[in-house]
C-alpha positions as CSV (number, residue, x, y, z in Angstrom):
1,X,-12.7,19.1,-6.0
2,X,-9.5,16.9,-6.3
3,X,-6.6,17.2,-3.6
4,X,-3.6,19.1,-4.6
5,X,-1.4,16.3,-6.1
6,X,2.6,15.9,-5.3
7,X,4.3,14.7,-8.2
8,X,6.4,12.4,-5.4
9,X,3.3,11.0,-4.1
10,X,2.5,7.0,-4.7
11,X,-0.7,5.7,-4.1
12,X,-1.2,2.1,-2.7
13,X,-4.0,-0.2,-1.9
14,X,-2.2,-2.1,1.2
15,X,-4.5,-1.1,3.6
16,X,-7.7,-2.2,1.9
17,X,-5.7,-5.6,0.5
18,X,-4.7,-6.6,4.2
19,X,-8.1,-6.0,5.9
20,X,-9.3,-8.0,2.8
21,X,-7.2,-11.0,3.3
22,X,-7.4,-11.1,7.2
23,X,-3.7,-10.1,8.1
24,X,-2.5,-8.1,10.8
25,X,0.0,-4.8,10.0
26,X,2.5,-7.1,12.4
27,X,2.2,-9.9,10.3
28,X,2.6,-8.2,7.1
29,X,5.5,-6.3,8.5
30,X,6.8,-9.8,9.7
31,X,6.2,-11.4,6.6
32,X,8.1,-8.4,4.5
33,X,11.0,-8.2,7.3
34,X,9.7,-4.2,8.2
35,X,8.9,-2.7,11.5
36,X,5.2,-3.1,11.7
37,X,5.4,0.8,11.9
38,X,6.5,0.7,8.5
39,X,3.5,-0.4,7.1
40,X,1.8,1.5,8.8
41,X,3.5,4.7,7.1
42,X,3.1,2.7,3.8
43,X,-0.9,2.8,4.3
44,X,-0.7,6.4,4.9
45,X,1.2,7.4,2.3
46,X,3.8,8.6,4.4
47,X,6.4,6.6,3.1
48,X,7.0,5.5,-0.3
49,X,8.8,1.6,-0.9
50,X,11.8,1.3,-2.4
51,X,11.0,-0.8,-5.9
52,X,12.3,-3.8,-4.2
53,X,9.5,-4.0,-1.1
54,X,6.7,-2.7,-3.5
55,X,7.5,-6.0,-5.8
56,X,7.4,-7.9,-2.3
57,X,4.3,-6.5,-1.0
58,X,2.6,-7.4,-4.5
59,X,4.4,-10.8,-4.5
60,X,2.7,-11.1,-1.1
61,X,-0.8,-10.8,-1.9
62,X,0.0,-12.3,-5.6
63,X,-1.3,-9.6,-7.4
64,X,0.4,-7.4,-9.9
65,X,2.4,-4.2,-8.7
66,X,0.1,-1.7,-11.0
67,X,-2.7,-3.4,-8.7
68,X,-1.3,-2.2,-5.2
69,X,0.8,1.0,-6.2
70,X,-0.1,4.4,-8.5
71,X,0.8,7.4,-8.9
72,X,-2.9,8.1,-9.1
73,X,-5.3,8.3,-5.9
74,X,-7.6,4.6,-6.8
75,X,-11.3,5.3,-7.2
76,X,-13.0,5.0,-4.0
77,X,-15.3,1.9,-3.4
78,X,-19.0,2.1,-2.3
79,X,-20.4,5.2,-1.1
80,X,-18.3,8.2,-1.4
């Protein structure tokens, strides 16, 4: 059964790319010039980028901005 779904809600992989790439949530918020709080929300879902940090988050891990954001939860990876 899915979750209920807001139609605000925007999915995101930043958690999953940071831990990939070795980067701290202080460094990323020091690299984006955020609060490390902030991306902390982002990860969560708790706070949805303006259009202008979502292009600089994918800009930061130089992948495309349909590859980080959705409005559609991302398949889970491994066991479920």
């Amino acid at each position: 059964m899915s979750e209920p779904r807001s139609p605000e809600a925007v999915h995101n992989r930043i958690a999953t790319l940071r831990v990939d790439r070795g980067v701290t949530r202080r460094e990323l918020a020091d690299a984006l010039g955020v609060h490390y709080q902030t991306v902390g929300y982002l990860e969560r879902g708790e706070y949805a980028p303006s259009l202008h940090l979502a292009l600089r988050i994918a800009a930061y891990f130089d992948v495309p901005l349909e590859f980080v954001f959705s409005l559609e939860p991302f398949p889970r990876i491994g066991p479920g």
